[in-house]
Structures are given as structure tokens and as C-alpha cells.
N, C-alpha and C positions, 0 to 999 in steps of 0.2 A: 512588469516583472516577467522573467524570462521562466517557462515553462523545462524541468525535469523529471522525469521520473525513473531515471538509473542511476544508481550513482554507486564506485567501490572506493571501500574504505577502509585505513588500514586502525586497529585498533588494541590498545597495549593497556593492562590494568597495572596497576603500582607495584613496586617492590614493598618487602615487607622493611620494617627499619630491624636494626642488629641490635644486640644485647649488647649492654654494658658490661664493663670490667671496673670496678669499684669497690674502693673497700673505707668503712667508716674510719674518720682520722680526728679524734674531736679534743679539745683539751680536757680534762681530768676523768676521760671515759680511759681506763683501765685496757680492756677489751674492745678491741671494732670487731671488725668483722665484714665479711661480702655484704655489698648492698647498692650492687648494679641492676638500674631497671632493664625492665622488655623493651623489645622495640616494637614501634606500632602495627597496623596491619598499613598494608596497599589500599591504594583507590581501587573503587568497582568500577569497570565500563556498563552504563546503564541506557537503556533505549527508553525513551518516553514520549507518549503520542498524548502531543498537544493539540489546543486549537489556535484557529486562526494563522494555520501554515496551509498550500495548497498544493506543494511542491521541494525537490527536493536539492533547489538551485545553490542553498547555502554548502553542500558538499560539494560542489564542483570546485571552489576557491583553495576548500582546505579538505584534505584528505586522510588527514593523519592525528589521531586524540590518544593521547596518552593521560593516563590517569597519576596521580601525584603518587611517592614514595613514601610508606608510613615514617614519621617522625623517629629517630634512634632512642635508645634508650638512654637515662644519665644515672647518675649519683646518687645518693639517698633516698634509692627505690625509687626514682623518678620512672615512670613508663611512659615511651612514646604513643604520640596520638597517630589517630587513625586518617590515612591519608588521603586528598581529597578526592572526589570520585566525578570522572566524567562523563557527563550525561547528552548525548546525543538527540537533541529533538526532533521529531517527526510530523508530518499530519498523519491526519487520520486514512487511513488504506495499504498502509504502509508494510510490506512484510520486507523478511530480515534472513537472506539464505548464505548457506556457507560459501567459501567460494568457487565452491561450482557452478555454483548458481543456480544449484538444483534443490538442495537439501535445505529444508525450509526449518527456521529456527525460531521463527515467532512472527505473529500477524496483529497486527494491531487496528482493530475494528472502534473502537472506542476511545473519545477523550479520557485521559490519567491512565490508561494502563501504562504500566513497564513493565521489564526484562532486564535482570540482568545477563550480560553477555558473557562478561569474563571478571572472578572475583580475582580481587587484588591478595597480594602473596601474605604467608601469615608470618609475624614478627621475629626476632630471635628473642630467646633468652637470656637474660641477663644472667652474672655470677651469682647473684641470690640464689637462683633459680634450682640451682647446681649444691648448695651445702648443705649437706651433711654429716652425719655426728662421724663419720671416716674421714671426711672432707672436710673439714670447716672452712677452709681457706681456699674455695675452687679460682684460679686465674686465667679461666677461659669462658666465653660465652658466644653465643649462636649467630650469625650473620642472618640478616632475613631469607625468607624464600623470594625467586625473581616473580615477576608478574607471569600472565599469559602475555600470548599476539595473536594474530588471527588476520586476515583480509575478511571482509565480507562484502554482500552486495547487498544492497536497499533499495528496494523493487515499488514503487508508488502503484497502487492500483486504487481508480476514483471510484467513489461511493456516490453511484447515482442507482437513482429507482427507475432509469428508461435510458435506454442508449438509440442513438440515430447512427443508423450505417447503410452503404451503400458506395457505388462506385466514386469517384472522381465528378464533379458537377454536378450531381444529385439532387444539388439542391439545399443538402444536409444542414447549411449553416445560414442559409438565406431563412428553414423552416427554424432552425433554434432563434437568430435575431427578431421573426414573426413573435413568435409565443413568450417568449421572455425579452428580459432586461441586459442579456448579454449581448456583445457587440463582437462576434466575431470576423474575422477580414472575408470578405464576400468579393469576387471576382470572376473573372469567363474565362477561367484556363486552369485545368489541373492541377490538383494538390496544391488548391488554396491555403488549405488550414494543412498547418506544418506537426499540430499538436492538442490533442483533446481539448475541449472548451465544455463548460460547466452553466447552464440555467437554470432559476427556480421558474416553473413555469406556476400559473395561477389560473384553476381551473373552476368556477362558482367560488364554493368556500372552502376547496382544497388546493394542494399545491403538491411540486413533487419537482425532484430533480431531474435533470435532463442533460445527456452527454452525448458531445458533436464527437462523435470519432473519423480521424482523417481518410481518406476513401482508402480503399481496396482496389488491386487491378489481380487478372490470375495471374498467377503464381506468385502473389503475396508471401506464401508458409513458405518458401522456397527464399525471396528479400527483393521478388522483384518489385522496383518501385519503390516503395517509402517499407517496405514489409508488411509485418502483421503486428510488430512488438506493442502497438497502441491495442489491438484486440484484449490485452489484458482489463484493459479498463472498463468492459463491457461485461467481464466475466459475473460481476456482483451485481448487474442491473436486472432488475424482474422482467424486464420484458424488451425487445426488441423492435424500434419500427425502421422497417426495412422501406428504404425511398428508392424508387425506380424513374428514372430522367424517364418520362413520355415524349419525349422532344427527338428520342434515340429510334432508330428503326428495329434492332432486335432486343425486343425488351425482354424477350424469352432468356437470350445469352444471358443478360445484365441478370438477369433474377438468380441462372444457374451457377455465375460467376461467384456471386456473393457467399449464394449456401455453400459451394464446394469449400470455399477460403475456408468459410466457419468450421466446418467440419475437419478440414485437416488442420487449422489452429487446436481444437478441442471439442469433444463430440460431444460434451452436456453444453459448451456453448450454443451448438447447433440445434439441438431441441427445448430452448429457451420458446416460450411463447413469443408470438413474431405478429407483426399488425404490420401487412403488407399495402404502400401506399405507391398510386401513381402519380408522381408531383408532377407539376409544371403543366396542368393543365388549363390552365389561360394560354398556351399556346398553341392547342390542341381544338380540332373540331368536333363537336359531338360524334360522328362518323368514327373519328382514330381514336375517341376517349372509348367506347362501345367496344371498338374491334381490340386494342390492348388491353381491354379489365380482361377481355371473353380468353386472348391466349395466356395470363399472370392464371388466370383462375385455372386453365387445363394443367398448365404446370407445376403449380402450386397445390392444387387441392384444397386451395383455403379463397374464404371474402377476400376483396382487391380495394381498396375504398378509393378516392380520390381526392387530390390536394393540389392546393396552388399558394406555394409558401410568400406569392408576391401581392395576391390580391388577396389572399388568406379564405379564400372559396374552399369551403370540407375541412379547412382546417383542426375547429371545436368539436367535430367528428371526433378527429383521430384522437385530439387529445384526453374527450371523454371516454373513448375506448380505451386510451392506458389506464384511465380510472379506474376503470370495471374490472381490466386485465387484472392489475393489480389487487385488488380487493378480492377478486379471485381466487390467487394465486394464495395471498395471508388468509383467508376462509382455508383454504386447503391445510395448507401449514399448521394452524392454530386445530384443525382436525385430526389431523394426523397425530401432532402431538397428546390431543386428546385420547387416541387411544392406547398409545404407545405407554400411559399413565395409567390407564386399568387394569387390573389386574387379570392374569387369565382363571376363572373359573372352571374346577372342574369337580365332577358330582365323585 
């Protein structure tokens, strides 16, 4: 299945249906009188985040949903029904902006939520509708109201608990097929992976998501190279491990390349917890593994650990660190909360 995660759409909710024009005609009834129904309402355009979608490839083919016209109204008080409504489904990470592409209209974090986008138009009136003891005989009634239209854009952002980033051959996907069950394309030339890739990794008796984002070169925020448009999907991961090729001469660059991207992409992406790794050290001598932690840690200001996503050497390191990261970070969370819930006391 072919990976999306943009997609613009145009979208139209129902007309409403028209009123009827009817007047009772029955044999030995004396008097009729008006008794043209309503017409119904329009369909809703409605967004709904299901599961077991991963992407949002099914809008590339079709672009265009329009919701059904409420039914017209008839004769003998008949009222139209309400017309059918189209529902747009989603995975889950899924937000919904206008089309600017800025202005954010619903995010959907969870299976079963929806939104409606755009209600559908409301019915006419029938000639019943309309008589009165001045009027008895009204021989007009209301047409419906038209729907809405709208363009919008549907922005997938992946719901993972760790994201892997770093330049071009990093390593990043050679370390995601090590630790889980996904199979991403692994190769010896840049910009292997064309598009985020998603593992359950399996750590003792926990587990947790893990997202291969396509490399970074600078001027990323800028579109050189593949961009930064995939950094989105790293925006919701607790925490960060940042892969540095030890196989490269200036790991200094490579470390500075990456924060800078992050930071002109988005500046709380940048101060996300980070678990800075030197892969590829089965190719490395103890001598350059020594001398690259000692200049990651001068620049960094943080631990440097080490990994070798081929022989899988330091690997259960790291990944017991996102453990800790993480249960760290929900400690934190679940505290903060906790205060934020007490009340402030004062004498």
C-alpha cells in the first residue's frame, strides 16, 4: 500500500428538499384544503477516524464528496426525509485544516471521534405550512436552502511514542528493521526511505511505537532535498533518538545539521527529549568510537551512547532508555496534572 499523508478535498453537504404545493382533493370531503409536506434536510459532511487505516491514499483517486439532497416534500402532509450524509474516513493522527492549510478545524487523536464539517441545507416549507385563518388557501411554498462547499486539506500526522531521525544513511531504518518487525527498504545511498515507516518495538514486557522518518539534509525548512513535510510525524513522539553515521568524518556537522532543521521546522519539536546515538559502530575502532562520543558530548551537552543497528551491539541500551524516557516524561505529565487539580489555598 502506497503511503499518503496530504491530501486536498473538495467537499459539499446536501440541499435541503422544497416544499410542497398541495391541496386535499378526496371524494365526499366537503372542504380540503393545503396539505403540502416539508422538504427534508441535506446530508452532513462528516469526518470520522477509524481504525485499521494508516494513510490517506484512498483520497488521492477521489477528491470530490458531496452529500445527498434532502428528499421534497409531497401531498398529504408527506415530509421529505433527511438526506444522506457523507462520511469521510480517516486513521487515526489525522487533522482537518482550511484551505490554507493553516487554520486547523479538528484533530482527531482517537478511534470513533467525528466532526462535522459542513451541515447540510434545511428544507422548505410546504403550503400547510403557510395557512392561516386569512390564508386558508396558501399556493406557494419554500424551495430548500443550498448546502455549504469548502476545499480542505487532511494532514496525517503518525502517532508514535519515539521517532528516529537523523541525516541520510544514518542508519535509521537498518536500526528500525533490527528492533522490530517492520521491513523497511534498507540500501547504500540516500534517501532510501521515500516516507515514514511505523514498528512495535518489544522491549522485556513492554512495547511501544517507533517512527523511521526520512533523513534531513540542511536546508530542509527551506525544501532542499525531500523537505521537512515528514517532521510532522515526529511532532507527537515523546521523545527523540537522534542517529549520527560514525562511519562520517564530521560528526560535529551532522549532530549541528539536524538540531538546526528541528528548530527552524518548530521550536518545542527541538526541545523534545533526545537520546543521542552513535550507530554504525562495528565499523569503527575503539580509538574513533572514544574520540566521536568525546566531540557529540562537547557539542551536545548531553550522554552519547552507542549502537550498531547491524550487529545490534548497545542496541537494548537505547531502547531501554526510550523506556525510562518515556515513563519519565508521563511521571511528569500525570504530576503536573495533579496539581493543576488542587485547589489554591489561602488563609
Amino acid at each position: 500500500m502506497k503511503f499518503l499523508d496530504q491530501a486536498k478535498v473538495y467537499v459539499r453537504s446536501g440541499d435541503g428538499g422544497a416544499g410542497s404545493v398541495s391541496f386535499l382533493r378526496e371524494k365526499f370531503l366537503e372542504f380540503g384544503g393545503p396539505n403540502g409536506g416539508n422538504g427534508g434536510r441535506g446530508g452532513d459532511v462528516i469526518v470520522e477516524c477509524v481504525d485499521g487505516l494508516n494513510t490517506l491514499i484512498d483520497y488521492r483517486f477521489q477528491q470530490h464528496f458531496k452529500a445527498s439532497t434532502g428528499t421534497h416534500g409531497m401531498g398529504k402532509d408527506r415530509h421529505g426525509g433527511k438526506g444522506a450524509d457523507t462520511i469521510l474516513k480517516v486513521p487515526v493522527g489525522t487533522q482537518v485544516f482550511e484551505e490554507d492549510n493553516e487554520t486547523l478545524i479538528a484533530d482527531f487523536t482517537k478511534v470513533g471521534q467525528r466532526a462535522v464539517l459542513l451541515s447540510g441545507g434545511n428544507g422548505g416549507f410546504g403550503n400547510a405550512h403557510f395557512k392561516t385563518s386569512s390564508n386558508q388557501a396558501p399556493r406557494h411554498a419554500n424551495p430548500g436552502l443550498e448546502g455549504m462547499e469548502k476545499w480542505i486539506w487532511l494532514r496525517l500526522k503518525l502517532i508514535a511514542d519515539a521517532g528516529l531521525v537523523g541525516l541520510p544513511n544514518a542508519g535509521k531504518s537498518t536500526f528500525l528493521a533490527a528492533v522490530s518487525a517492520a521491513k523497511p527498504k534498507i540500501a547504500d545511498y540516500p534517501f532510501t526511505t521515500l516516507h515514514p515507516n511505523l514498528g512495535v518495538v518489544r522491549v522485556g514486557e513492554r512495547d511501544f511505537v517507533l517512527a523511521d522518518i526520512p533523513g534531513l539534509i540542511e536546508g530542509a525548512h527551506e525544501g532542499a532535498g525531500i523537505g521537512d513535510r515528514f517532521l510532522g510525524h515526529v511532532e507527537r513522539t515523546g521523545v527523540l533518538i537522534h542517529l549520527i553515521d560514525g562511519t562520517q568524518d564530521d560528526v560535529k556537522a551532522a549532530y549541528k545539521i539536524i538540531r538546526g532543521e528541528l528548530a527552524a521546522y518548530d521550536e518545542q519539536l527541538a526541545e523534545k527529549p533526545e537520546i543521542l546515538v552513535l550507530n554504525k559502530i562495528d565499523a569503527l575502532s575503539d580509538d574513533d568510537i572514544k574520540e566521536k562520543v568525546k566531540v557529540l558530548k562537547r557539542v551536545s551537552k548531553a550522554e552519547v551512547m552507542t549502537a550498531s543497528g547491524v550487529t545490534g551491539k548497545g542496541v537494548q541500551d537505547v531502547l531501554y532508555r526510550v523506556i525510562s524516557t518515556l515513563d519519565a516524561a508521563k511521571a511528569e505529565l500525570a504530576e503536573a496534572a495533579k496539581r493543576a487539580a488542587q485547589p489554591n489555598w489561602t488563609p
